[in-house]
C-alpha positions in Angstrom: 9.6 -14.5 7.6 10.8 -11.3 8.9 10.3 -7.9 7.0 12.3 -7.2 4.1 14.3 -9.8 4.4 11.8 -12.3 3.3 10.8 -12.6 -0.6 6.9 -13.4 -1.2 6.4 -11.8 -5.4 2.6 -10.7 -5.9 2.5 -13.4 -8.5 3.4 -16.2 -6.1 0.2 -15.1 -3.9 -1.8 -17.1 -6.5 1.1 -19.2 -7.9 0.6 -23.1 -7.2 -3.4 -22.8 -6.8 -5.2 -25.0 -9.1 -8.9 -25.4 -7.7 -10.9 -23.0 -9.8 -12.8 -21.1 -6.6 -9.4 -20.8 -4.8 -7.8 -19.4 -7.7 -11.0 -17.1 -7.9 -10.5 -16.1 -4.4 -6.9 -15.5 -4.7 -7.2 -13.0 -7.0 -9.9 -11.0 -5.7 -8.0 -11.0 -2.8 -4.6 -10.0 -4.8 -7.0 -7.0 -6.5 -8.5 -5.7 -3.5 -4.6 -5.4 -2.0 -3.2 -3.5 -4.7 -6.1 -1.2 -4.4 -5.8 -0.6 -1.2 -1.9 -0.1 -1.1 -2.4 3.0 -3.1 -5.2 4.3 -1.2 -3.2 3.9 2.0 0.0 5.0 0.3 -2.5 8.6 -0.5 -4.8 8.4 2.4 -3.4 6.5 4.8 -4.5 2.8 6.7 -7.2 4.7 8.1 -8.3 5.7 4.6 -9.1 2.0 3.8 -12.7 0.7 4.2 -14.7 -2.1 2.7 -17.1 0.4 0.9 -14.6 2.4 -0.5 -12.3 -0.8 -1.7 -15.9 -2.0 -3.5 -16.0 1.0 -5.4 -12.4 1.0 -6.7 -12.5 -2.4 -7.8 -16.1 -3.2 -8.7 -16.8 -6.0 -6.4 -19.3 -6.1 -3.7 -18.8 -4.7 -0.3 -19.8 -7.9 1.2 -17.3 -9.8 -0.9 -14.7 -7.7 0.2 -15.3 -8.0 4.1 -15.9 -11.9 3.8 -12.3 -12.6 2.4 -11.0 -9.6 5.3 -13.4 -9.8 8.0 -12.4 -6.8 10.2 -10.8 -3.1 9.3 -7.9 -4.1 11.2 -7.2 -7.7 9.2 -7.2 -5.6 6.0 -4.8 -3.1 7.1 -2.1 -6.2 8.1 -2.8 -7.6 4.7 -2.1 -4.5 2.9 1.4 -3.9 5.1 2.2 -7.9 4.0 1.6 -7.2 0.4 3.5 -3.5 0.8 6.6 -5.1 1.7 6.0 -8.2 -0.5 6.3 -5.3 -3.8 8.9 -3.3 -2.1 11.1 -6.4 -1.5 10.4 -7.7 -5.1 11.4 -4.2 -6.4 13.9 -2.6 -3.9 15.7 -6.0 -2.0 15.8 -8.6 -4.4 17.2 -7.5 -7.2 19.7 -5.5 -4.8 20.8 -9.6 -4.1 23.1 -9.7 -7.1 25.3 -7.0 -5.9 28.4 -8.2 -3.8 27.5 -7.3 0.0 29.2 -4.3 1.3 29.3 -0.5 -0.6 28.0 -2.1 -4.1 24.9 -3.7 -2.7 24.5 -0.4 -0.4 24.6 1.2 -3.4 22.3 -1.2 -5.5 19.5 -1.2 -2.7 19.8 3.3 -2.5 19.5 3.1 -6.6 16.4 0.5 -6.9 14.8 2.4 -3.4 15.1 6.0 -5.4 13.2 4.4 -8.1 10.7 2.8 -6.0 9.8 6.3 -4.6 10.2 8.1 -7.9 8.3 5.9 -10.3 7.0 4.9 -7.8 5.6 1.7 -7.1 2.6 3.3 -5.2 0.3 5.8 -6.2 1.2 7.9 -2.8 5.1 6.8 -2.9 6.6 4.9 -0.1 4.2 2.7 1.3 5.9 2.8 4.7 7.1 6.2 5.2 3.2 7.2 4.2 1.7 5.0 6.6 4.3 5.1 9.8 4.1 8.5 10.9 0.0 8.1 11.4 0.5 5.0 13.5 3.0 5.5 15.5 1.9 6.8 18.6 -0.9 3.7 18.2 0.0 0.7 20.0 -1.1 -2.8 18.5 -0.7 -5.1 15.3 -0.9 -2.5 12.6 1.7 -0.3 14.5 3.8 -3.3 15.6 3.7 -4.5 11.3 5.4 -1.4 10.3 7.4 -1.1 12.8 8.7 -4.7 12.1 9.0 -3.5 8.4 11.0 -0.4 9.1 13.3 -2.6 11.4 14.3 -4.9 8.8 14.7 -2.1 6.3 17.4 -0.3 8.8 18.7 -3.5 9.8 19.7 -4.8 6.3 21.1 -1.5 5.3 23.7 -1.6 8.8 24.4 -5.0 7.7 25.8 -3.7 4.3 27.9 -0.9 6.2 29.0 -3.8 8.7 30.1 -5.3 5.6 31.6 -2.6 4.3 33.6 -1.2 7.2 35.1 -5.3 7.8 36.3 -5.6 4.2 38.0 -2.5 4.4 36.1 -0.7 1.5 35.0 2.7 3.6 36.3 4.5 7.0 35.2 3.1 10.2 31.8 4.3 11.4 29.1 4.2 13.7 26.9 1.6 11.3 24.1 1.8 13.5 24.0 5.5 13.6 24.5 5.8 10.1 22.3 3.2 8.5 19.7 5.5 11.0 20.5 8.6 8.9 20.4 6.8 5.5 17.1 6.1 6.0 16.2 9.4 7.4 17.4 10.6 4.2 15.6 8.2 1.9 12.2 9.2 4.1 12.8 12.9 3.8 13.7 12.2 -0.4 10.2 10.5 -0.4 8.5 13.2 0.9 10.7 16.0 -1.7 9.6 13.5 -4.3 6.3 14.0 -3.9 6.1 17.8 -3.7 7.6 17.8 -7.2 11.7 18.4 -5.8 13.5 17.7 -9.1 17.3 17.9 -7.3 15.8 15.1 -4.6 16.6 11.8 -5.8 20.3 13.4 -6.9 20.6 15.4 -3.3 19.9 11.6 -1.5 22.6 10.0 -3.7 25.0 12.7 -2.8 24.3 12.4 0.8 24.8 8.7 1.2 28.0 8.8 -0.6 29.1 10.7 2.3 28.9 7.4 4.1 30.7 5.6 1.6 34.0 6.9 1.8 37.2 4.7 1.3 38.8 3.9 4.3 
């Protein structure tokens, strides 16, 4: 598995399990991660405790830190199950776009979507969560930094693709597949301080990449 490029749907967390107490468990587990996506999306990892998590979903605090254990184990699980949604809603159904400037364009469209429906209550997950971890070496910095690797990394593959099968000018892919996502961060945060022009300023700005060669 590696970052977005992987596919793991909330559903198929519990898919397949057919003793009753696993089931049981699977889904407590799958509750207790959607709540705490949003409370990290608002709040950040650090926001995220066991007490707080017991109160949002009505279980028991001791529940909660039997199926996680440690602060730290709960933070990784929510980053897993971040990216798990945001693949299911921004990277998969990108897949059925041809690669190169129409899948580009697919992932930008089902991204602006995922930030302006959006998927968590605080927007997107990463770009909420990245700036207060990144001057914090370990796992939890080291999981959204894999995450935000992917994400940059798939997008340069679609401008590779683009550039070799002639569709836009040539380019510095790395560079610009840097700047696309500086642009999708900096739409997130206009999103959430109520900028009605963002979502239609990021479109216009990435089509600046996009031009025929």
């Amino acid at each position: 598995m590696e970052g977005v490029d992987a596919v793991s749907p909330p559903e198929q967390h519990t898919a397949g399990i057919t003793d009753k107490r696993l089931l049981r468990g699977a889904k407590t587990r799958a509750a207790v991660l959607r709540q705490a996506v949003d409370i990290a999306s608002l709040d950040g990892l650090s926001g995220l405790s066991f007490g707080r998590l017991a109160t949002g979903t009505g279980l028991s605090k001791a529940g909660i830190q039997t199926l996680f254990r440690t602060k730290e184990a709960l933070q990784l699980a929510a980053i897993d199950y971040a990216r798990d949604r945001f693949t299911e809603a921004v990277v998969q159904p990108a897949r059925s776009a041809p690669h190169g400037v129409a899948r580009l364009r697919a992932l930008v469209d089902h991204w602006i979507v995922y930030a302006e429906t959006p998927l968590f209550a605080g927007g997107c997950f990463r770009v909420a969560t990245m700036a207060e971890h990144d001057s914090k070496p370990g796992p939890v910095r080291d999981a959204l930094l894999r995450d935000q690797r992917a994400w940059v990394r798939l997008l340069e593959r679609e401008l590779r693709a683009a550039v070799s099968a002639g569709e836009i000018a040539e380019l510095d892919t790395d560079l610009a597949a840097f700047q696309i996502d500086a642009v999708l961060c900096a739409t997130n945060t206009a999103l959430r301080i109520g900028d009605p022009e963002a979502a239609e300023r990021a479109r216009r700005i990435i089509e600046g990449f996009l031009k025929p060669a």
